[in-house]
N, CA, C and O atoms as a GROMACS GRO file, in nm:
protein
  540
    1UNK      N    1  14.201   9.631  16.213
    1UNK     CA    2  14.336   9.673  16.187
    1UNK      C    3  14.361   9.670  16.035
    1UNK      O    4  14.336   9.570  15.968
    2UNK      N    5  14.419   9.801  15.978
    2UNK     CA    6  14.459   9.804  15.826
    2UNK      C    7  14.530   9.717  15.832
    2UNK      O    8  14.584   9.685  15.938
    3UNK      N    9  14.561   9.623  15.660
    3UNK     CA   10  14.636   9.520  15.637
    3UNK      C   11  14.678   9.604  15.479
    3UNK      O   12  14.609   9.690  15.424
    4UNK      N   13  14.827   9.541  15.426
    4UNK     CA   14  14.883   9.585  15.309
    4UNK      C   15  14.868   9.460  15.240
    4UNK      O   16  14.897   9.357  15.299
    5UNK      N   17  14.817   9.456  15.095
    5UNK     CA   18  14.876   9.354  15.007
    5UNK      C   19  14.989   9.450  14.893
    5UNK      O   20  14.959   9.558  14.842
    6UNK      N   21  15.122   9.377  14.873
    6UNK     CA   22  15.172   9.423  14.776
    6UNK      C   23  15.224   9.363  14.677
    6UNK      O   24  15.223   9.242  14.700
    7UNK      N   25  15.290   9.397  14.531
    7UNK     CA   26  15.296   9.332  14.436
    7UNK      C   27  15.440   9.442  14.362
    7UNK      O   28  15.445   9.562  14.386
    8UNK      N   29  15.544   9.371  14.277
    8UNK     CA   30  15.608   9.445  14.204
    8UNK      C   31  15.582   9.377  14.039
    8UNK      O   32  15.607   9.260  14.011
    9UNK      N   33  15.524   9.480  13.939
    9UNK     CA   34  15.604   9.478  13.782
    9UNK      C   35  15.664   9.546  13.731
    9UNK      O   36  15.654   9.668  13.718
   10UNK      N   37  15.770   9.439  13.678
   10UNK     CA   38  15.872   9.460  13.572
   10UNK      C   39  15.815   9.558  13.453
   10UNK      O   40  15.726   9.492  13.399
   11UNK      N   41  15.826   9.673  13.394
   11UNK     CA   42  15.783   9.713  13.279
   11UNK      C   43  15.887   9.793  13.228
   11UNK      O   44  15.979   9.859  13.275
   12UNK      N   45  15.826   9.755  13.069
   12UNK     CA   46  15.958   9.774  12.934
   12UNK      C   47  15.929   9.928  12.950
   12UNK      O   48  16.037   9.987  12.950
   13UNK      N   49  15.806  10.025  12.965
   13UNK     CA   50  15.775  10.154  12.928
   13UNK      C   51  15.844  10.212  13.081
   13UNK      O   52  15.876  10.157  13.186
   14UNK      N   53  15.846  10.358  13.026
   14UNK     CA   54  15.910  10.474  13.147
   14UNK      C   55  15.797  10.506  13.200
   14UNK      O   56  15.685  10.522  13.151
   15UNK      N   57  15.858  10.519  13.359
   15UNK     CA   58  15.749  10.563  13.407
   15UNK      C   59  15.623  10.683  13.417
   15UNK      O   60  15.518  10.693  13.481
   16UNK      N   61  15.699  10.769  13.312
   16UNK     CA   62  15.604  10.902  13.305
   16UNK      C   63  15.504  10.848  13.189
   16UNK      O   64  15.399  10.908  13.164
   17UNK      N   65  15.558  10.686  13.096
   17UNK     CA   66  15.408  10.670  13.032
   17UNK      C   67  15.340  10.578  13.110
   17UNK      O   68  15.225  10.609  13.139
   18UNK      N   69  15.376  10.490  13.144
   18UNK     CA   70  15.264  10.434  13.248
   18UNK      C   71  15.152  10.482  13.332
   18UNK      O   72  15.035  10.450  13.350
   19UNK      N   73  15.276  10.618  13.395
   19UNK     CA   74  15.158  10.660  13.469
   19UNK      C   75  15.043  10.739  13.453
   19UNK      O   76  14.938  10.737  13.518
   20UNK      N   77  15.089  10.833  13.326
   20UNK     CA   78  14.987  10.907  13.243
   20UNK      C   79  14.862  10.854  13.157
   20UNK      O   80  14.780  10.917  13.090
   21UNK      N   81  14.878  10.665  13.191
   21UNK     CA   82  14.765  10.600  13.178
   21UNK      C   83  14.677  10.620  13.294
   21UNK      O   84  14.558  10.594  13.277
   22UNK      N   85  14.716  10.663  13.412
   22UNK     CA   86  14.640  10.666  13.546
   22UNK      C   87  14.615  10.795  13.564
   22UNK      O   88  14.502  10.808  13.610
   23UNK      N   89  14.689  10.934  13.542
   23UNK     CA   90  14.655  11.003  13.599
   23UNK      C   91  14.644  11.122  13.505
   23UNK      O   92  14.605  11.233  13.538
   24UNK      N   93  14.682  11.086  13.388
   24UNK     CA   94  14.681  11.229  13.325
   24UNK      C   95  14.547  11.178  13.193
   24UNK      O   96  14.465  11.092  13.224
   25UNK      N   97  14.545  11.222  13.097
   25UNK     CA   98  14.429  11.257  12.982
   25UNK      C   99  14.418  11.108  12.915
   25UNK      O  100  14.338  11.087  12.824
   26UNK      N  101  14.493  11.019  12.960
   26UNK     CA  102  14.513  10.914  12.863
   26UNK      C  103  14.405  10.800  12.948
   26UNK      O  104  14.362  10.697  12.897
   27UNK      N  105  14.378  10.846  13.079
   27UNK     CA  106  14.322  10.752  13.171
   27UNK      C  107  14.153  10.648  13.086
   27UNK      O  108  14.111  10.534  13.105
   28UNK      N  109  14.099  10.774  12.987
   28UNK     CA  110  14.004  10.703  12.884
   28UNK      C  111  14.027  10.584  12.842
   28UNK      O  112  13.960  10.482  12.854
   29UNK      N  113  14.145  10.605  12.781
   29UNK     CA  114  14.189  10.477  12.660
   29UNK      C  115  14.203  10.293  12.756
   29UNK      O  116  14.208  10.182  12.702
   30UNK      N  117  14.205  10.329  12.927
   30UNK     CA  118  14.266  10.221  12.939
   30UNK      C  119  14.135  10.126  12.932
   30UNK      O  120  14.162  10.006  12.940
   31UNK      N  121  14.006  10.155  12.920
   31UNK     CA  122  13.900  10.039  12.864
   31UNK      C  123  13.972   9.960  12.744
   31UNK      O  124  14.021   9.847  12.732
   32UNK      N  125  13.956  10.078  12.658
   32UNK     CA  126  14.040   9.998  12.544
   32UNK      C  127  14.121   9.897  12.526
   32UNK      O  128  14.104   9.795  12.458
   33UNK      N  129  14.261   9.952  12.627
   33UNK     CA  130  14.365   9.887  12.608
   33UNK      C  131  14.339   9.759  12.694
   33UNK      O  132  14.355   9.660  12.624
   34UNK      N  133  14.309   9.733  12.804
   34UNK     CA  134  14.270   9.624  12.856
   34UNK      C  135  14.097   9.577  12.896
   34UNK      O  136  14.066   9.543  13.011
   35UNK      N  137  14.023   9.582  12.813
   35UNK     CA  138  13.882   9.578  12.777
   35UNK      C  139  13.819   9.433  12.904
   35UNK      O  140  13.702   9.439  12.940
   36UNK      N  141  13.890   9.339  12.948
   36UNK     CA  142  13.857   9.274  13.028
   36UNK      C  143  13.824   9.286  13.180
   36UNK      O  144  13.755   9.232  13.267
   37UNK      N  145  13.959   9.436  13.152
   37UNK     CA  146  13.961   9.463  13.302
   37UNK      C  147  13.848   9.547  13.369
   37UNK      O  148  13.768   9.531  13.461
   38UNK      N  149  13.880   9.647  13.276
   38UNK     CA  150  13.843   9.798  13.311
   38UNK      C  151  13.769   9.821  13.235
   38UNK      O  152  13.794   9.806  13.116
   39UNK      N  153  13.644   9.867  13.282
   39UNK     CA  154  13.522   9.863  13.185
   39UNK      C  155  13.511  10.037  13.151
   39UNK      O  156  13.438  10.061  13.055
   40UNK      N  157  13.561  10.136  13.205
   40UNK     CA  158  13.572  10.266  13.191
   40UNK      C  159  13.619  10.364  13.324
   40UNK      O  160  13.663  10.335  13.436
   41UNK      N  161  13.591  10.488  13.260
   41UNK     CA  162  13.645  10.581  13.404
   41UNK      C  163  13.545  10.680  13.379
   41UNK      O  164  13.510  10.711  13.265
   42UNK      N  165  13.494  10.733  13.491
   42UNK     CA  166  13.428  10.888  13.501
   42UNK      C  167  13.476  10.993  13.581
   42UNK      O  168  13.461  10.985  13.703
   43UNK      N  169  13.537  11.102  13.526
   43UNK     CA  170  13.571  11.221  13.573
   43UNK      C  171  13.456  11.285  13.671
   43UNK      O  172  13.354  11.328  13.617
   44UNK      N  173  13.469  11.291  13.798
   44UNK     CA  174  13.354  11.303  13.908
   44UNK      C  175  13.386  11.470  13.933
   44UNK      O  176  13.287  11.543  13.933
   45UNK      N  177  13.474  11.511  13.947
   45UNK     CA  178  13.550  11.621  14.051
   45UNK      C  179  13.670  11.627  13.977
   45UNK      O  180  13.748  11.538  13.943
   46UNK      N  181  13.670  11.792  13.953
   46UNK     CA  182  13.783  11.872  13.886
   46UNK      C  183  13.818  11.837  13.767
   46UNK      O  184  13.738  11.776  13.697
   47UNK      N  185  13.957  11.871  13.716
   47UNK     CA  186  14.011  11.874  13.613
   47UNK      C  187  14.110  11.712  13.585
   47UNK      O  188  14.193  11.670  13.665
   48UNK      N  189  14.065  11.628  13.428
   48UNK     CA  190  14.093  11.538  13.411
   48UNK      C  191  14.274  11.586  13.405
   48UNK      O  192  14.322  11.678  13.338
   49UNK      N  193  14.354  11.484  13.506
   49UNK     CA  194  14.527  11.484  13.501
   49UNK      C  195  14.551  11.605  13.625
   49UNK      O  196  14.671  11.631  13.626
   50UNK      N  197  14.499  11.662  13.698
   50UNK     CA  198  14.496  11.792  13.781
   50UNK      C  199  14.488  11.732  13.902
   50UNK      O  200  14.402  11.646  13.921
   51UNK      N  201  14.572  11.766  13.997
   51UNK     CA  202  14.588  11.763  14.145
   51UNK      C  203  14.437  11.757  14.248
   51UNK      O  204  14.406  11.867  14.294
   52UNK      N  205  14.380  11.684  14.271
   52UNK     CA  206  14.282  11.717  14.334
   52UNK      C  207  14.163  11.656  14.256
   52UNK      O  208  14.057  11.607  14.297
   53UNK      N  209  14.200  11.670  14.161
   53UNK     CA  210  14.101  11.548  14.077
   53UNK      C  211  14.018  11.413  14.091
   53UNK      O  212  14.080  11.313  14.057
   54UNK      N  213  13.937  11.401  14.119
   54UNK     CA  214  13.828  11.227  14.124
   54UNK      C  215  13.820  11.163  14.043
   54UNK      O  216  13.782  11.244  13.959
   55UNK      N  217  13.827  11.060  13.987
   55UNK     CA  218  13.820  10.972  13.875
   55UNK      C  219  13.733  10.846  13.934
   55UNK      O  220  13.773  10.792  14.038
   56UNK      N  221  13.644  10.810  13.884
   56UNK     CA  222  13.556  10.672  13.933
   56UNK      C  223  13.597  10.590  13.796
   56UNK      O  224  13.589  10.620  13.677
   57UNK      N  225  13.649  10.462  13.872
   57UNK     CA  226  13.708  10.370  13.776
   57UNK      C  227  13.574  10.228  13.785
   57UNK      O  228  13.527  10.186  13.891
   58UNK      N  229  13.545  10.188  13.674
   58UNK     CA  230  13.454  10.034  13.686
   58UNK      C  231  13.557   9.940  13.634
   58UNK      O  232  13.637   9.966  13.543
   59UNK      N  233  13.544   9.800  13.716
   59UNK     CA  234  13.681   9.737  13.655
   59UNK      C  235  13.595   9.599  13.762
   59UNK      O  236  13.518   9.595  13.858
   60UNK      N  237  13.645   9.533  13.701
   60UNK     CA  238  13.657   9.360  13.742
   60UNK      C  239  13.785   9.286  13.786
   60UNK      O  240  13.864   9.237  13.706
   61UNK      N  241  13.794   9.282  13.893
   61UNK     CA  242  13.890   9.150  13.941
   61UNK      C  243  13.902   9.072  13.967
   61UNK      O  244  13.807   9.085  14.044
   62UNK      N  245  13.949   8.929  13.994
   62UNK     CA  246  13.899   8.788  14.029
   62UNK      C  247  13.841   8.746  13.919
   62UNK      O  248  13.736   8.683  13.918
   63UNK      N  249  13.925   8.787  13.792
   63UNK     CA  250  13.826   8.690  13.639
   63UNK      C  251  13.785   8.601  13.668
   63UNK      O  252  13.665   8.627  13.664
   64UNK      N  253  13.794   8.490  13.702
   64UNK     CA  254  13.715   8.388  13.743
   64UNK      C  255  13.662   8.358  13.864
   64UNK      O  256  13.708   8.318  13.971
   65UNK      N  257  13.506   8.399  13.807
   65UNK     CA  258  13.378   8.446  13.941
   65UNK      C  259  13.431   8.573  13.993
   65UNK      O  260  13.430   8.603  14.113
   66UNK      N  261  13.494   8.673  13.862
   66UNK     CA  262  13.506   8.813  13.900
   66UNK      C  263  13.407   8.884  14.012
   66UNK      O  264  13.305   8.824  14.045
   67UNK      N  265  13.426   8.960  14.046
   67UNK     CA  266  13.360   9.077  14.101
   67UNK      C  267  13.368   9.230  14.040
   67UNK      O  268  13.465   9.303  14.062
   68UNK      N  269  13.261   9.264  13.965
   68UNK     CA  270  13.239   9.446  13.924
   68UNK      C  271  13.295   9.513  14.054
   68UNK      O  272  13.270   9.452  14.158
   69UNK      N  273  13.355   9.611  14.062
   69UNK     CA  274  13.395   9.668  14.116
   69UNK      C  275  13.373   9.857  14.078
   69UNK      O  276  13.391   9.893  13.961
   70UNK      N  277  13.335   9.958  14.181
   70UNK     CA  278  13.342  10.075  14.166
   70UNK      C  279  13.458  10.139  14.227
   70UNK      O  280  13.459  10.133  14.350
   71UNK      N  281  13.583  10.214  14.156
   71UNK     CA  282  13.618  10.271  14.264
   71UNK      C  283  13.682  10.384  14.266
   71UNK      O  284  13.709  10.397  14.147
   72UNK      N  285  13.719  10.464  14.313
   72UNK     CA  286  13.787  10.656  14.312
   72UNK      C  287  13.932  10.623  14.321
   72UNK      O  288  13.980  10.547  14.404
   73UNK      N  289  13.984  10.674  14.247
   73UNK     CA  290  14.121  10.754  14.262
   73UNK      C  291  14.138  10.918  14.250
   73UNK      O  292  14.121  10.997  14.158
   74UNK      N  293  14.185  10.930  14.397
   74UNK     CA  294  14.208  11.086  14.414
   74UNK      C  295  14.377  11.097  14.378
   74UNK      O  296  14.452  11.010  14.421
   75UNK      N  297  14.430  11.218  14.294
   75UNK     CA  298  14.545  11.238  14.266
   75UNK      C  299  14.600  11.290  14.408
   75UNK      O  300  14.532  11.354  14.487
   76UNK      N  301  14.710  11.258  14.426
   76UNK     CA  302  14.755  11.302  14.576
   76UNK      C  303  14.866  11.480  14.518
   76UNK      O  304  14.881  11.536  14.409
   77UNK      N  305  14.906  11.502  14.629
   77UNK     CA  306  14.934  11.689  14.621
   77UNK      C  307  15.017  11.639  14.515
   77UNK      O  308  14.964  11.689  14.416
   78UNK      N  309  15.117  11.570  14.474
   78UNK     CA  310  15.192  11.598  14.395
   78UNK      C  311  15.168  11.566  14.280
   78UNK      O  312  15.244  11.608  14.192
   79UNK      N  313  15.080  11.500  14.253
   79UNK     CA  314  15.010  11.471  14.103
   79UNK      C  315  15.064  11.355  14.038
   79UNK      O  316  14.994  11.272  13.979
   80UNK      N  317  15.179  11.349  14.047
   80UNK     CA  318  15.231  11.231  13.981
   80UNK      C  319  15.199  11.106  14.019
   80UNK      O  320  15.224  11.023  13.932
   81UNK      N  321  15.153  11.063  14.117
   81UNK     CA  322  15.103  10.918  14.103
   81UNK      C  323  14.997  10.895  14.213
   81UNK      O  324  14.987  10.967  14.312
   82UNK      N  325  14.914  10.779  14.184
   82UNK     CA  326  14.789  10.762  14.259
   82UNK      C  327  14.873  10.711  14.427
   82UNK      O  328  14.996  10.699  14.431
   83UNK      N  329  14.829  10.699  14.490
   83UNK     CA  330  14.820  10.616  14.625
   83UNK      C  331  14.871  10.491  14.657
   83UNK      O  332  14.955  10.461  14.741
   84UNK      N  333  14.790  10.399  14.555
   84UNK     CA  334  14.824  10.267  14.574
   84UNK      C  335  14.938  10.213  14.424
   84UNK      O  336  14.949  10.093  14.401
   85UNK      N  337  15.003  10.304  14.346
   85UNK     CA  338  15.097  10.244  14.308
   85UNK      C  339  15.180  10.353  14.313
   85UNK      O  340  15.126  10.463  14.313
   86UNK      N  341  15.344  10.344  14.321
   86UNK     CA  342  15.487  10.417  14.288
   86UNK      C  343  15.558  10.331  14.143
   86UNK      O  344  15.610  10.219  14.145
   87UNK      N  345  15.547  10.391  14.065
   87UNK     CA  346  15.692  10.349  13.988
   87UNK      C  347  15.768  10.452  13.938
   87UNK      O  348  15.744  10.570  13.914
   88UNK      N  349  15.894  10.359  13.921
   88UNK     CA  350  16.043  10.399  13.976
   88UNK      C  351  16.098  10.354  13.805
   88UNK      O  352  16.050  10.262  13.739
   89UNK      N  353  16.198  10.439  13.766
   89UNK     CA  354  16.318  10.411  13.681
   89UNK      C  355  16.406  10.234  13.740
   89UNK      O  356  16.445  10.188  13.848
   90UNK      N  357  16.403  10.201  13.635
   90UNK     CA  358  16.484  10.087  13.655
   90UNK      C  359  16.683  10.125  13.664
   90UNK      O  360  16.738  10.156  13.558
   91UNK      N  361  16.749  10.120  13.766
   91UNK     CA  362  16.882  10.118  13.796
   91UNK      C  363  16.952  10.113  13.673
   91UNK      O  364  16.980   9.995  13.694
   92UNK      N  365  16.995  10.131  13.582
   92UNK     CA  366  17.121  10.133  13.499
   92UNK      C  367  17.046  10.038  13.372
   92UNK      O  368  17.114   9.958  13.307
   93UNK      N  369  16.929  10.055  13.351
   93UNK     CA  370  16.846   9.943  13.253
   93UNK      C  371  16.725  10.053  13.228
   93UNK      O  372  16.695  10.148  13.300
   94UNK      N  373  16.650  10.004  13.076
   94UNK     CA  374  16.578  10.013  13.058
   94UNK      C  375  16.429  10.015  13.102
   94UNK      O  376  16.392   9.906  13.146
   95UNK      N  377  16.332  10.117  13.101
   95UNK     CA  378  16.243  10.055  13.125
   95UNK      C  379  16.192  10.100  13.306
   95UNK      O  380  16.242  10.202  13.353
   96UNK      N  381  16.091  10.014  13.396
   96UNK     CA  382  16.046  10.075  13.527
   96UNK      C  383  16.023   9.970  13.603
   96UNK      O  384  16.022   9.852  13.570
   97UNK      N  385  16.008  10.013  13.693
   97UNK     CA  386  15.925   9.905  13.836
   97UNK      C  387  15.821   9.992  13.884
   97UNK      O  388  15.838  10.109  13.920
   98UNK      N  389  15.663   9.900  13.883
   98UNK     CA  390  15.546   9.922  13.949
   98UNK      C  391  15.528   9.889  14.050
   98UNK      O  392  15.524   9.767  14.066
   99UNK      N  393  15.511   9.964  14.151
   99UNK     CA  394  15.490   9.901  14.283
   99UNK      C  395  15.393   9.898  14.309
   99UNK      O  396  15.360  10.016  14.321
  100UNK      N  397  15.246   9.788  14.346
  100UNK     CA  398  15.145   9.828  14.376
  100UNK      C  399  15.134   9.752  14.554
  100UNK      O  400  15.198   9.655  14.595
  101UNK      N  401  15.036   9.833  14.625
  101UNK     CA  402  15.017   9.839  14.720
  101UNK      C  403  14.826   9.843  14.768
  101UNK      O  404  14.757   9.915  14.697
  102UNK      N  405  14.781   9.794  14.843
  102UNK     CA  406  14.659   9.798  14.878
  102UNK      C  407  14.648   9.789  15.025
  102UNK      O  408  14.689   9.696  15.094
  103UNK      N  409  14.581   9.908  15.071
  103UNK     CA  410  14.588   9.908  15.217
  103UNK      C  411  14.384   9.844  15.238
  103UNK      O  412  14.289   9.907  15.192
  104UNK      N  413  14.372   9.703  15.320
  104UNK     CA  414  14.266   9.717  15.361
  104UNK      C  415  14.206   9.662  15.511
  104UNK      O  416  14.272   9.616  15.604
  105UNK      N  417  14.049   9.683  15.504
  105UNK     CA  418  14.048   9.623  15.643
  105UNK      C  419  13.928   9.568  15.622
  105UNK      O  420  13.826   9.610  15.569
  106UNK      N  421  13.969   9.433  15.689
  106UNK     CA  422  13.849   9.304  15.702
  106UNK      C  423  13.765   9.305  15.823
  106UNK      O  424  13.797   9.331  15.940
  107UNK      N  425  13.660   9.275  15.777
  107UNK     CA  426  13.531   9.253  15.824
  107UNK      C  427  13.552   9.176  15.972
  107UNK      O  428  13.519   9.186  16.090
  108UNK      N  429  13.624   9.099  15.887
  108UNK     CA  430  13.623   8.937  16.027
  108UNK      C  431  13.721   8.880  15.944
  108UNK      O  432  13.766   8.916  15.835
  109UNK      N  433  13.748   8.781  16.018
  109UNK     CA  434  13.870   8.676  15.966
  109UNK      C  435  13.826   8.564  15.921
  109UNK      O  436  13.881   8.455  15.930
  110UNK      N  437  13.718   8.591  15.868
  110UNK     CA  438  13.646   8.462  15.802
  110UNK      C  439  13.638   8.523  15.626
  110UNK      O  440  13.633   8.448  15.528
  111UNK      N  441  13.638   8.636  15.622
  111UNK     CA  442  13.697   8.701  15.508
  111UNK      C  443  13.816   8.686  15.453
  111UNK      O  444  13.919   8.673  15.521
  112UNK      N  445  13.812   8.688  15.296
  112UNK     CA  446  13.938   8.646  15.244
  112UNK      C  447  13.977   8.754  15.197
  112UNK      O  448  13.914   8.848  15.146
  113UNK      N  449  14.165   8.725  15.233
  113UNK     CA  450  14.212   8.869  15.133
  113UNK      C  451  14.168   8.895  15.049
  113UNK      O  452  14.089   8.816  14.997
  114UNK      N  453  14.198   9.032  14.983
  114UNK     CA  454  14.196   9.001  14.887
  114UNK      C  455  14.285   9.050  14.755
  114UNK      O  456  14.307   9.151  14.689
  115UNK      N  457  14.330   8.881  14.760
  115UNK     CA  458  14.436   8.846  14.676
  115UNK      C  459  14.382   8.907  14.514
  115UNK      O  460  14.454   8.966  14.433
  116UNK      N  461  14.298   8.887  14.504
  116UNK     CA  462  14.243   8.874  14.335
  116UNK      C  463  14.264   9.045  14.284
  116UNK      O  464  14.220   9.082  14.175
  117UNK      N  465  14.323   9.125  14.363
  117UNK     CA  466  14.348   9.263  14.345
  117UNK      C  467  14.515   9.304  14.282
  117UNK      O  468  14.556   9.409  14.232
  118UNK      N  469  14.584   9.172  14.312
  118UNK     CA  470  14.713   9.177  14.318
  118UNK      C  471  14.704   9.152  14.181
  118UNK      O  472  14.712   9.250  14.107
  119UNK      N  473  14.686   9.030  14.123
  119UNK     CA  474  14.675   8.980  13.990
  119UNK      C  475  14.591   9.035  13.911
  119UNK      O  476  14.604   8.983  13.800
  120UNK      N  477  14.470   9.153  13.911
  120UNK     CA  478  14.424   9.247  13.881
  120UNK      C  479  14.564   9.371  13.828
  120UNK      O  480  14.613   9.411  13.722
  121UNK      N  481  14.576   9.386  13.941
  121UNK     CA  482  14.696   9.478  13.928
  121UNK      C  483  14.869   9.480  13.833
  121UNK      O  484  14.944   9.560  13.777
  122UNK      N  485  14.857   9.304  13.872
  122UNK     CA  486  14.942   9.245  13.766
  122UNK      C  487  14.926   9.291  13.609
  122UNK      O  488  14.989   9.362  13.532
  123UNK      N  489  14.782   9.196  13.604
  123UNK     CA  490  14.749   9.167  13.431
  123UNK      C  491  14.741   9.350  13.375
  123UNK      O  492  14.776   9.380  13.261
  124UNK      N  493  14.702   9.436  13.455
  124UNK     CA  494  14.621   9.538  13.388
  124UNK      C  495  14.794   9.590  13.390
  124UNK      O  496  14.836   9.609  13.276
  125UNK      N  497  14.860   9.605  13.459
  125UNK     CA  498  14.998   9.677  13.430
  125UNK      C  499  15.087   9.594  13.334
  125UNK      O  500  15.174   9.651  13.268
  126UNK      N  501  15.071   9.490  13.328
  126UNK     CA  502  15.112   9.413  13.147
  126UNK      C  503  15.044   9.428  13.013
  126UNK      O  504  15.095   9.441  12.902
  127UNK      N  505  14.924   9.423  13.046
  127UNK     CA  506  14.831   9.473  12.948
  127UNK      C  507  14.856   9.668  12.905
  127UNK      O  508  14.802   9.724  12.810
  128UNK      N  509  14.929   9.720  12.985
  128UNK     CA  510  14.948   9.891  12.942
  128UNK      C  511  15.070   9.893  12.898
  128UNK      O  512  15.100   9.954  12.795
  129UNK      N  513  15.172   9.816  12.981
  129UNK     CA  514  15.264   9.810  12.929
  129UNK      C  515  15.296   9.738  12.756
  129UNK      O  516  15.358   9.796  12.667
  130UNK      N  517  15.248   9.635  12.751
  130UNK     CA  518  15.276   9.587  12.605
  130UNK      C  519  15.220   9.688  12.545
  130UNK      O  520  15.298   9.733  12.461
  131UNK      N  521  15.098   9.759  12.549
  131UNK     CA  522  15.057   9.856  12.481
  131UNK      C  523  15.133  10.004  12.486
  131UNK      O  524  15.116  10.079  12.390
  132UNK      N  525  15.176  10.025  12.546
  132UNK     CA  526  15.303  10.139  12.588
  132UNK      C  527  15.404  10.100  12.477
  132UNK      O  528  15.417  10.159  12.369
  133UNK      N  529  15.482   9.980  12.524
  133UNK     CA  530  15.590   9.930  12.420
  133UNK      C  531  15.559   9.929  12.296
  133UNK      O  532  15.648   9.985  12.231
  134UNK      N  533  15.486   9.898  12.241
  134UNK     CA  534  15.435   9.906  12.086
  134UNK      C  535  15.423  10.029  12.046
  134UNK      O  536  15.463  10.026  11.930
  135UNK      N  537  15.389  10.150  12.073
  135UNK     CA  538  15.408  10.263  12.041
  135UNK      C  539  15.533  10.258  11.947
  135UNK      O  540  15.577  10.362  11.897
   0.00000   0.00000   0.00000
């Protein structure tokens, strides 16, 4: 049976720059910007920021006794945001909300969530954001 983990951040940047760290031309730079996390991206299929597009991301989660990780993000029909996150304009304030989401399914129940995706998801959307804000 699929299981959800989810997570919300607070961020100072709008959401059309955040997300153009994920899905549009800027998706390169995020080694850079968070060098612990995300070790790079490879354009697999189609056009980099384009509907229909593949991106293979290498990235580490669980910093301590991390795990390398390989993994695809397909742009969904509307282009604007991946699957497993939505963000939203913040209500009458500055700034956005990240919603991240992870749909998965365990082996057995002797398997552990996995949590270490959430705080993955955390650090790397603080780590774009401070770098967003400084602009």
């Amino acid at each position: 049976m699929a299981r959800i983990l989810e997570t919300t951040v607070e961020l100072k940047s709008s959401p059309g720059k955040f997300l153009d760290m994920f899905v549009g031309k800027q998706q390169f730079e995020i080694s850079s910007v968070c060098p612990s996390y995300v070790q790079g991206c490879e354009l697999r299929e189609g056009e980099m920021g384009q509907v229909g597009s593949i991106v293979v991301w290498r990235y580490v989660h669980g910093k301590w006794g991390g795990k390398n990780d390989d993994g695809d993000d397909r742009l969904n029909r509307s282009g604007e945001q991946p699957d497993h996150v939505q963000v939203t304009s913040k209500e009458g304030d500055v700034g956005s909300v990240a919603h991240w989401h992870f749909q998965y399914v365990k082996l057995n129940e002797k398997v552990a969530d996995p949590e270490s995706l959430l705080q993955f998801a955390i650090e790397v959307s603080k780590e774009i954001d401070a770098h967003l804000f400084s602009w």
